[in-house]
Backbone bond lengths (Angstrom), bond angles and torsions (degrees), N, CA, C in turn:
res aa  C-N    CA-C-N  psi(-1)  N-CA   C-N-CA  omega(-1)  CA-C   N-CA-C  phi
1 X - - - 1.453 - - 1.531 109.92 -
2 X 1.539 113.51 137.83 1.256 105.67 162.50 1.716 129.03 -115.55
3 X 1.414 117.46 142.45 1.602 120.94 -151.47 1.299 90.24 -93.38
4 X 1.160 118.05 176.94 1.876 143.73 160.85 1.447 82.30 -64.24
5 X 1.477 111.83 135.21 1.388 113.40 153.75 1.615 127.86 -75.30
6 X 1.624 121.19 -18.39 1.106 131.05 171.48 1.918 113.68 -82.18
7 X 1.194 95.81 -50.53 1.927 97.35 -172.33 1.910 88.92 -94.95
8 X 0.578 147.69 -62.56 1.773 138.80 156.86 2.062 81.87 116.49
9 X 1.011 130.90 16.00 1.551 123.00 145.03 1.043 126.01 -135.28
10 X 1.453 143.20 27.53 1.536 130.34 143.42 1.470 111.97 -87.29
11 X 1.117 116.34 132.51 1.429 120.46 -176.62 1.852 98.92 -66.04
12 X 1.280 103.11 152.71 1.761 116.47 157.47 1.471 127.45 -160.17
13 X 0.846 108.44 121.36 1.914 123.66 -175.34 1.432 102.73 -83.16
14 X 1.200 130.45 -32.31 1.889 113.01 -172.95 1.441 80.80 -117.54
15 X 1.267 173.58 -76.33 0.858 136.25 -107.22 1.511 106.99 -129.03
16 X 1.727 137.36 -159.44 0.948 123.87 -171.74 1.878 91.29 -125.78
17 X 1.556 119.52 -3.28 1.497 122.90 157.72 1.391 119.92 -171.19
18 X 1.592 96.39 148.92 1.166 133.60 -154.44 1.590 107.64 -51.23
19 X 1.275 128.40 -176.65 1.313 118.69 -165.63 1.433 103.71 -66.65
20 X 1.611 118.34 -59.46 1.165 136.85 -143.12 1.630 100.70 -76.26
21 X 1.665 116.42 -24.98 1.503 111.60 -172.50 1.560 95.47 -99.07
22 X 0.981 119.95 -7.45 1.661 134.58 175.02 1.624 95.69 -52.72
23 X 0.986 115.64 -51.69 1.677 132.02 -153.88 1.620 97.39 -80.53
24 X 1.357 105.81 -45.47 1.099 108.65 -167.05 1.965 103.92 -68.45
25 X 0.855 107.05 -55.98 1.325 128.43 161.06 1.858 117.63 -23.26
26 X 1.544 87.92 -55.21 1.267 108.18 -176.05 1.815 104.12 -68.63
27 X 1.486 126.32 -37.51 1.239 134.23 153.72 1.138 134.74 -25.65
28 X 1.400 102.96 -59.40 1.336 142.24 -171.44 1.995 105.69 -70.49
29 X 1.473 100.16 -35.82 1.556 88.81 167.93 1.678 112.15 -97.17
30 X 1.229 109.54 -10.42 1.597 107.40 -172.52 1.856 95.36 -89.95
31 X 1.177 138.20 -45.30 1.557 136.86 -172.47 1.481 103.28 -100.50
32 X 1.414 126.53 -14.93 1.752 97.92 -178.19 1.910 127.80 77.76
33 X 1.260 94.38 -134.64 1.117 113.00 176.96 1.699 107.16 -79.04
34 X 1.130 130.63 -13.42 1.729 129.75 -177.21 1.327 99.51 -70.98
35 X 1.667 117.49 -47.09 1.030 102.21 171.14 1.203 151.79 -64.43
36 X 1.315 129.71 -25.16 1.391 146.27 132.48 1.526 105.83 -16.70
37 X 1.585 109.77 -78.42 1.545 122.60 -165.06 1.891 109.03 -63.33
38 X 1.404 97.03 -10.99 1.733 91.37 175.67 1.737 106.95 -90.77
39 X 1.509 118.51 -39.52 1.234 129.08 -175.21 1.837 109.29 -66.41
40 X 1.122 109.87 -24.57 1.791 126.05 166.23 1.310 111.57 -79.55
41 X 0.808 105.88 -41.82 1.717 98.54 -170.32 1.833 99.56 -101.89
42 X 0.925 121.75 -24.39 1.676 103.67 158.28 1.347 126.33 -102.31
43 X 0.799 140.10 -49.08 1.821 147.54 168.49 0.878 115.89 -35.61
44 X 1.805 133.73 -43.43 1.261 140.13 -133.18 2.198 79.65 -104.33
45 X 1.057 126.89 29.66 1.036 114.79 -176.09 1.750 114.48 -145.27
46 X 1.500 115.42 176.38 1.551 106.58 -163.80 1.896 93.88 -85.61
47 X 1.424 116.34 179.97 1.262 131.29 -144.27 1.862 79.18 -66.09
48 X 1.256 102.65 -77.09 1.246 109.25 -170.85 1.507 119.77 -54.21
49 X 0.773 112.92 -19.03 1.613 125.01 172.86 1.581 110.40 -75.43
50 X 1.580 121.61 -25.59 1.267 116.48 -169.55 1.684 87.79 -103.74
51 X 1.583 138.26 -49.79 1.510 110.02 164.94 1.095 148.59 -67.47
52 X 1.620 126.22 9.99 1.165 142.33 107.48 1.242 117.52 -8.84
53 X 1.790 110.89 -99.34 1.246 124.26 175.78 1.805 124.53 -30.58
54 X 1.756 117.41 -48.64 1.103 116.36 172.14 1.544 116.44 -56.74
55 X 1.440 133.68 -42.08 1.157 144.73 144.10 1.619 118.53 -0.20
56 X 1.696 87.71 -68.86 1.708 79.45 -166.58 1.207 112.28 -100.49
57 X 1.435 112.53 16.80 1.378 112.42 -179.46 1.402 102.98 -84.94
58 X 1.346 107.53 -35.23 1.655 121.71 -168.17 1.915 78.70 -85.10
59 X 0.648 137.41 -144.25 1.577 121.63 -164.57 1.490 121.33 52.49
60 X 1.539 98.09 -81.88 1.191 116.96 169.74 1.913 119.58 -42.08
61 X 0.881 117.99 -48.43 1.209 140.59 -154.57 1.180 93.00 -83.14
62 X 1.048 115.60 -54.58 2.102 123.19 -175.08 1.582 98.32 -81.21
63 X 1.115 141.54 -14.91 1.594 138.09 150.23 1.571 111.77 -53.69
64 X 1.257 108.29 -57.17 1.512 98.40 -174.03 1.623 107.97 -93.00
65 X 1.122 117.54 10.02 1.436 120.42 162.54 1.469 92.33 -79.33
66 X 1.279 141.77 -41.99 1.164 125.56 -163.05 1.496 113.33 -91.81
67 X 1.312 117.61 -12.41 1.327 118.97 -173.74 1.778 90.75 -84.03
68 X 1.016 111.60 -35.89 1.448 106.53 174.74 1.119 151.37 -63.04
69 X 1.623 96.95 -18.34 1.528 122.52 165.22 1.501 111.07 -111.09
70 X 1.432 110.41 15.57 1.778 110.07 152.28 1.320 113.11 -67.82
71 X 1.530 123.88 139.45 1.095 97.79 166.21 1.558 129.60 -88.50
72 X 1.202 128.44 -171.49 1.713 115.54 -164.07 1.679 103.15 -93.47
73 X 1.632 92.35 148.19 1.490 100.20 -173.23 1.669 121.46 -106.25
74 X 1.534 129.45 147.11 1.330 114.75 -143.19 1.670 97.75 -107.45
């Protein structure tokens, strides 16, 4: 049998991972290093402590989305 090489229990015959670590994978070449720094700074924490954290990240994130679509001042 052959496993997902990332989750090491869904089986796979054509590929080397499974749908769901596929994606992840697929992440992993589109963000880089964000991804790392998102999986550290939320995971590494208790349940409620990490939806918190998703919170203000998305906060955060939609702040400088908005500073970004200010336009520039002279």
């Amino acid at each position: 049998m052959f496993y997902c090489t990332l989750c090491e229990k869904e089986v796979c015959y054509v590929s080397k991972f499974c749908d769901k670590c596929r994606k992840i994978k697929h992440y992993l070449n589109l963000y880089e290093g964000r991804v790392y720094e998102v999986l550290d700074n939320v995971l590494s924490r208790t349940h409620t402590k990490q939806d918190n954290k998703i919170q203000q990240e998305i906060k955060e994130e939609i702040e400088v989305k908005k500073q970004n679509l200010q336009p520039l001042k002279k």
